[in-house]
MIDOSE-1310 file (N, C-alpha, C; in nm, 2 decimals, decimal comma, always signed):
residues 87
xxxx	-0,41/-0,56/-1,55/-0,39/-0,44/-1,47/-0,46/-0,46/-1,33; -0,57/-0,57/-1,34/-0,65/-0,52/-1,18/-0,58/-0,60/-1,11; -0,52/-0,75/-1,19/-0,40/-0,82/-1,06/-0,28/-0,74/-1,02; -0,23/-0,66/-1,05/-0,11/-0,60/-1,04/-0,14/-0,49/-0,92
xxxx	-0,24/-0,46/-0,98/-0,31/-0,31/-0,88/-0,35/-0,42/-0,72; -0,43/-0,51/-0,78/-0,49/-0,56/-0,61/-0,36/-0,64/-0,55; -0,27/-0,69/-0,64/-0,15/-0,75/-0,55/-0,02/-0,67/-0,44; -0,02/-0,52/-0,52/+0,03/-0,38/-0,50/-0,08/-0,35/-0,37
xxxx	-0,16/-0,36/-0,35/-0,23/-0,30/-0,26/-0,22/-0,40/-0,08; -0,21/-0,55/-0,18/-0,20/-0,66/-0,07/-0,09/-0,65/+0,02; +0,05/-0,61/-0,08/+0,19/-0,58/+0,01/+0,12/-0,46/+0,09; +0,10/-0,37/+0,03/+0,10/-0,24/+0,13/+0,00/-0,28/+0,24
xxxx	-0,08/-0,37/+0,27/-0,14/-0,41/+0,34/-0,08/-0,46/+0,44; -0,05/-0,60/+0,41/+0,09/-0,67/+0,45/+0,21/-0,58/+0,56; +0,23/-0,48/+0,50/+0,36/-0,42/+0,57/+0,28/-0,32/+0,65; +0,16/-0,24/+0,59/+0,12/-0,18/+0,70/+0,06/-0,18/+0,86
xxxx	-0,02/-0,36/+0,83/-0,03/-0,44/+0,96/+0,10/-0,45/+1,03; +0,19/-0,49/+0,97/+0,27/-0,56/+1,04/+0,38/-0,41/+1,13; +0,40/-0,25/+1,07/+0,42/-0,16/+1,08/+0,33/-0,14/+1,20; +0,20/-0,12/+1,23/+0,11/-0,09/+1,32/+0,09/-0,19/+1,42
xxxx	+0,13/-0,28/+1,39/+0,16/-0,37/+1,53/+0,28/-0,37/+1,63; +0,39/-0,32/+1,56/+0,50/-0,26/+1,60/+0,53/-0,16/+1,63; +0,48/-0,03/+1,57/+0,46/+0,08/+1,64/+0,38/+0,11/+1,69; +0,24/+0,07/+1,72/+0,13/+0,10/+1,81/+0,05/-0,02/+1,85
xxxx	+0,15/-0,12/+1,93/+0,08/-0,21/+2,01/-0,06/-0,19/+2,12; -0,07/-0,09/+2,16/-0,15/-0,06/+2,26/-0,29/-0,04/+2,18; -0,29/-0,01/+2,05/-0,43/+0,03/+2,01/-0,51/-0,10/+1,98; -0,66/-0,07/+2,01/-0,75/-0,21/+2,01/-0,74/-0,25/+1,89
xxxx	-0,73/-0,40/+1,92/-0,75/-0,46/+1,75/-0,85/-0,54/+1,70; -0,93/-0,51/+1,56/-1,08/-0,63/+1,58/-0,98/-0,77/+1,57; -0,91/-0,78/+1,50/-0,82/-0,93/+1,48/-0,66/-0,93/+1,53; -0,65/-1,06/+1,54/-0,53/-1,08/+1,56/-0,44/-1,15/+1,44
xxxx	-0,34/-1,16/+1,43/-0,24/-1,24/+1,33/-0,14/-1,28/+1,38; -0,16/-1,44/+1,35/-0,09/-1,54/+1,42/+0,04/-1,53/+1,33; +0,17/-1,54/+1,49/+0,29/-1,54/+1,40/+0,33/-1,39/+1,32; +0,31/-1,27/+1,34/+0,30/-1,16/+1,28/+0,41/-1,14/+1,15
xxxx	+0,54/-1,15/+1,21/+0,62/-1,10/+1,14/+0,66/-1,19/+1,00; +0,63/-1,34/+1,04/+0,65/-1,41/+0,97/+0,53/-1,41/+0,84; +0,41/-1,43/+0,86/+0,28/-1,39/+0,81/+0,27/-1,29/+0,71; +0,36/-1,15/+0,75/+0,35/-1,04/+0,68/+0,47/-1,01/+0,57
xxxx	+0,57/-1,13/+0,63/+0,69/-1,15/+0,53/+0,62/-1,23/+0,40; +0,60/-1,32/+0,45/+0,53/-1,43/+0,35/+0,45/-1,39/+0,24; +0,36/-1,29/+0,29/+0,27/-1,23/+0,23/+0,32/-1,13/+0,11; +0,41/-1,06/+0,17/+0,49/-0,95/+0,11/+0,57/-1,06/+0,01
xxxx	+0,67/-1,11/+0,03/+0,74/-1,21/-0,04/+0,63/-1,27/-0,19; +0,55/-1,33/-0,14/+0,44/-1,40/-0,24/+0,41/-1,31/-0,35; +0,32/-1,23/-0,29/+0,26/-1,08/-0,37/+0,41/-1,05/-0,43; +0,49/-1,04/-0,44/+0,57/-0,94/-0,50/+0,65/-1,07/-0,60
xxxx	+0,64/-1,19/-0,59/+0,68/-1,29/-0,63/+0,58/-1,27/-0,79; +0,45/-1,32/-0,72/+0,35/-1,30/-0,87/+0,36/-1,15/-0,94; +0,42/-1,07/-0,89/+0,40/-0,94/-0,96/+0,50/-0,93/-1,07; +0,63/-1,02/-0,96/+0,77/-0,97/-1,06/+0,73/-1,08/-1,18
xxxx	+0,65/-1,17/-1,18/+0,58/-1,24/-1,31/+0,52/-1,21/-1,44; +0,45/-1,07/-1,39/+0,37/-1,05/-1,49/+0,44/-0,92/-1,61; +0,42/-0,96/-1,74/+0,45/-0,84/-1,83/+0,50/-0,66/-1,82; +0,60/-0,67/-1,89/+0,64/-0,48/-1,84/+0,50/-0,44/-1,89
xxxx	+0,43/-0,47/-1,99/+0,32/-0,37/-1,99/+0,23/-0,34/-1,91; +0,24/-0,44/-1,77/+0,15/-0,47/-1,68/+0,21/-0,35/-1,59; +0,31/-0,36/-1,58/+0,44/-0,26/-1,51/+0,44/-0,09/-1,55; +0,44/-0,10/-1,70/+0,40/+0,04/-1,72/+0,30/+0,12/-1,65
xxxx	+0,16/+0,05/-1,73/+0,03/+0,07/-1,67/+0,04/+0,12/-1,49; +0,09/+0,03/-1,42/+0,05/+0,06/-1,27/+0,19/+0,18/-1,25; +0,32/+0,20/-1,32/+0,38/+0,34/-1,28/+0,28/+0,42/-1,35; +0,24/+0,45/-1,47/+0,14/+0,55/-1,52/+0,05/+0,57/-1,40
xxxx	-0,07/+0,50/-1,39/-0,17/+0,50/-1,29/-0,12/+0,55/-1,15; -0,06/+0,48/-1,14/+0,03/+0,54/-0,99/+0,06/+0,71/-1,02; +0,12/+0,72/-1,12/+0,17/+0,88/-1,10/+0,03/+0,97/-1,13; -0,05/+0,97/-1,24/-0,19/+0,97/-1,19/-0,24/+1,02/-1,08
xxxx	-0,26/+0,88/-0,98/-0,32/+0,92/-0,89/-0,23/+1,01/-0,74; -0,11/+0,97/-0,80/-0,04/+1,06/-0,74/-0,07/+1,23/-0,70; -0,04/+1,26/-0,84/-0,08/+1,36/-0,89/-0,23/+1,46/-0,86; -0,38/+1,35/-0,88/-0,44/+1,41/-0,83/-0,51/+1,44/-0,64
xxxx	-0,41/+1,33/-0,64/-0,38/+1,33/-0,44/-0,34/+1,45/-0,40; -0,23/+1,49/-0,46/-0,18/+1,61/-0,37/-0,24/+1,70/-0,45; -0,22/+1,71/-0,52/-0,33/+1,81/-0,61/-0,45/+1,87/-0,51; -0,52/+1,81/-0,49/-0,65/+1,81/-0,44/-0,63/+1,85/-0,29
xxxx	-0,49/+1,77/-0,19/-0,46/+1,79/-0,08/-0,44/+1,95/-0,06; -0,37/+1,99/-0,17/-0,26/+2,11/-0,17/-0,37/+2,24/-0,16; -0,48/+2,15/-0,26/-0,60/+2,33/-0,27/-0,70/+2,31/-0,12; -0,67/+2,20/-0,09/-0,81/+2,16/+0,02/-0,74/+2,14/+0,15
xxxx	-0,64/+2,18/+0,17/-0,59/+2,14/+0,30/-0,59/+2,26/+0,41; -0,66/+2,26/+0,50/-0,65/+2,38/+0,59/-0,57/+2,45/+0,64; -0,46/+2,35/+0,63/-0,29/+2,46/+0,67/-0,29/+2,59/+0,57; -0,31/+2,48/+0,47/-0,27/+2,63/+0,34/-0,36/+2,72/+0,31
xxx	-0,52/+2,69/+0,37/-0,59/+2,80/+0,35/-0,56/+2,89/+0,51; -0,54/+2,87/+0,62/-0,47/+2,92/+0,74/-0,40/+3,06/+0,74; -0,27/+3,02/+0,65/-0,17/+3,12/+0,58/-0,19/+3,17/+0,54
C-alpha cells in the first residue's frame, strides 16, 4: 500500500511541476529541471509502469483510501470554508 500511495503521489508530482512551468513561467523557482517535458514524461511513464505491476488488492486499497480521503476533504472544506459561512 505505501508503494502504490508514494508512486501515486510521484506522478502527481511529475505532472504538476511540469503543469507549473508551463503555465506560470514567471514565478521564482528554488530548482530548475533539466529537459522539462521530457523528465516529467519519463517520470510519469516509470511510476505508472511499476504501479500497473502491482496486485488489484494494491489497487483496491488506494481507490478505497482515495475515496476516504476524498470524502473527508470536502467534507471538512464544505463546513469550514468561508464562502459558505458568508451566505
Amino acid at each position: 500500500m505505501t508503494s502504490i500511495g508514494t508512486l501515486f503521489a510521484f506522478i502527481l508530482v511529475c505532472a504538476g511541476v511540469w503543469i507549473l512551468r508551463v503555465r506560470r513561467p514567471d514565478l521564482p523557482r528554488a530548482f530548475t529541471v533539466p529537459a522539462l517535458p521530457v523528465i516529467s514524461i519519463l517520470g510519469i511513464v516509470v511510476c505508472g509502469a511499476m504501479i500497473y505491476g502491482l496486485g488489484w488488492t494494491n489497487w483496491a486499497r488506494l481507490v478505497g483510501w482515495l475515496a476516504i480521503g476524498l470524502i473527508l476533504y470536502f467534507a471538512y472544506g464544505k463546513k469550514h470554508s468561508k464562502l459558505e459561512t458568508s451566505v
